[in-house]
N, C-alpha and C positions, 0 to 999 in steps of 0.2 A: 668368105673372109678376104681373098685374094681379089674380089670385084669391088669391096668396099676400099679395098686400098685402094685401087688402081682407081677407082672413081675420084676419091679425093685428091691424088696426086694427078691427076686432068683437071679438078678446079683450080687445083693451085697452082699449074701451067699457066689456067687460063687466065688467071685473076694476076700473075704478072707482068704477062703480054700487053695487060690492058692499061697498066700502072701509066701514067702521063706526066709529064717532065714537072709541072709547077707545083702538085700535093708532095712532090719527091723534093723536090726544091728547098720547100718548106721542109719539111722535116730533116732535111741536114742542114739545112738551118739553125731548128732547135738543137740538135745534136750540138754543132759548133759553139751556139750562144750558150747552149749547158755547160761544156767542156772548160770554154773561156770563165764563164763564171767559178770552176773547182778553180782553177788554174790562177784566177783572181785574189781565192781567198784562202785557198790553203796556201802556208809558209811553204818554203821551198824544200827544208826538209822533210815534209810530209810524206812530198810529190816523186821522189826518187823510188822506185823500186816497184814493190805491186801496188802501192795503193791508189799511182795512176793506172795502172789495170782496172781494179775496181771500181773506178773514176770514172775511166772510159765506158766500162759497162754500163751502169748508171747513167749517165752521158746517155746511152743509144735508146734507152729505159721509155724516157718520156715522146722520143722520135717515133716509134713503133706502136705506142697506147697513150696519145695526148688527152682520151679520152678519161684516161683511167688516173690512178692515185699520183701517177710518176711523176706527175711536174710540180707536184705538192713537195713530193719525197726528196727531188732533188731540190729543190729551193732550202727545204729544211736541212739537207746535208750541206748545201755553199753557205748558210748563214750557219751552221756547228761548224764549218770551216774558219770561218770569220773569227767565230769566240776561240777557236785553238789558237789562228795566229796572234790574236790580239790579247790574251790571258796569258794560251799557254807560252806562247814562245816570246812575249815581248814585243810583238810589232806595234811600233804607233799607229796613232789610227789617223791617219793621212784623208784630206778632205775628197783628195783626186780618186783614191782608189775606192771611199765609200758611193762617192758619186756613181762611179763605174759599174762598181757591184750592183746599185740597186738599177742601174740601167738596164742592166746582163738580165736580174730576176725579172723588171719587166718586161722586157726582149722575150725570151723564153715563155713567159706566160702569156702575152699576148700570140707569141706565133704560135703557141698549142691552143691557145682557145683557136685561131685562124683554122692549121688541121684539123683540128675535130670537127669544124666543119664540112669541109673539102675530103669527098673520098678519093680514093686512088686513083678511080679511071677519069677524074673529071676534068674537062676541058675549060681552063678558067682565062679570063681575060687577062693579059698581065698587066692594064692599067687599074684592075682590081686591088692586085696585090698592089700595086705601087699607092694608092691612093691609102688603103692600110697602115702603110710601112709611116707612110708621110703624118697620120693622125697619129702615128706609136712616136714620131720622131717628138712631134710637136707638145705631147704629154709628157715625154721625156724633158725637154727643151727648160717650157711649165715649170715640172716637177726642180729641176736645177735649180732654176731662177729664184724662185719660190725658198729652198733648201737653202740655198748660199745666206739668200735676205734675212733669214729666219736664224739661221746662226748668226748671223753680224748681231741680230736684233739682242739676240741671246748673251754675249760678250758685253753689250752696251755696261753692264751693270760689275763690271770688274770681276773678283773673284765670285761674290756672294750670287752674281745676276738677279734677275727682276724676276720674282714669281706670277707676275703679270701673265709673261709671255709667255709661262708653261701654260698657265691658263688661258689664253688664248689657242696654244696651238691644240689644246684638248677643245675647244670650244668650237675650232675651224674643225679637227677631224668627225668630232658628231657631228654638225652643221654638214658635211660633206657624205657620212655617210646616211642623213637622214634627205640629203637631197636625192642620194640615188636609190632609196627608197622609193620616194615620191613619185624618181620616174619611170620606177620597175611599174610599179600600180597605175600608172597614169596611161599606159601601151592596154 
C-alpha cells in the first residue's frame, strides 16, 4: 500500500516537472477569460462575499479539465448570470456589455478547445498560438460587425420591426449551421 502511494506521488512529481510554459499559459488564460466573463455578467451585488469564492472555483473548473463538461457549465453559469442581472436586479441590457460577454464565452471556448489539445509537457510554437488567437480575434471582430448590422437591421421597423429579419436571421443560422455540417463530412 505504502509503494502504491509512493509510486503515484513520483508520477505526479514527474508529470509537473515536465509541465511547459504555453499549455500553462493557456489555461490561465481560460481561468482569467472565465472569471472576466462571472465578473461581466453577474450584478455587482451578487459578486460581494462567497459567491465570488464559488465563482472563482468554477473559474479554475474548466482550466484543469477543458476536456471535460466545465466549459459548458461555466458558459451556462455566466449566461444564468446574465438573466439574474437583467431580470433579476434590473440591469439594462447595454449593447457594449452583451458584445463583451459573448466575446468572453467565445474566448474561453475557443481556448479550451485550444487545451484540450495541447498536453502539459508540450513544447508548442508560440507563432501557433498567436496565429489561433488572431483567427479567434477576427470571428470575434465578424461576429460584432455582423451583430451590430443586424440590430440596426432589426430597429428599422420602429416598435412593431420587420418579421422579415427574424426570419432571415433563422434562415442565416441553419444556412450556417448546415454549412458546417457539410464541412465536418467533407474532411
Amino acid at each position: 500500500m505504502i509503494d502504491v502511494v509512493a509510486g503515484r506521488v513520483r508520477s505526479f512529481q514527474n508529470a509537473v516537472s515536465r509541465i511547459s510554459a504555453a499549455p500553462l499559459l493557456v489555461r490561465a488564460a481560460i481561468f482569467v477569460t472565465v472569471l472576466a466573463g462571472f465578473v461581466l455578467a453577474f450584478p455587482a451585488e451578487v459578486l460581494s462575499g462567497r459567491p465570488i469564492l464559488f465563482l472563482t472555483v468554477a473559474a479554475l473548473l474548466p482550466a484543469f479539465g477543458p476536456r471535460r463538461v466545465w466549459a459548458t457549465f461555466t458558459a451556462l453559469v455566466t449566461i444564468g448570470g446574465w438573466l439574474v442581472a437583467t431580470d433579476g436586479y434590473g440591469r439594462p441590457v447595454a449593447l457594449w456589455r452583451l458584445l463583451a460577454l459573448a466575446a468572453l464565452l467565445y474566448l474561453a471556448h475557443t481556448l479550451c478547445a485550444l487545451a484540450a489539445l495541447l498536453p502539459y509537457d508540450a513544447v508548442v510554437d508560440p507563432e501557433m498560438i498567436t496565429r489561433w488567437l488572431l483567427r479567434t480575434a477576427a470571428v470575434l471582430l465578424g461576429t460584432a460587425v455582423l451583430g451590430v448590422l443586424l440590430l440596426q437591421a432589426g430597429d428599422t421597423g420602429g416598435e412593431a420591426g420587420y418579421q422579415w429579419v427574424t426570419v432571415l436571421g433563422l434562415l442565416l443560422a441553419v444556412g450556417t449551421a448546415a454549412l458546417l455540417g457539410w464541412l465536418l463530412r467533407r474532411r
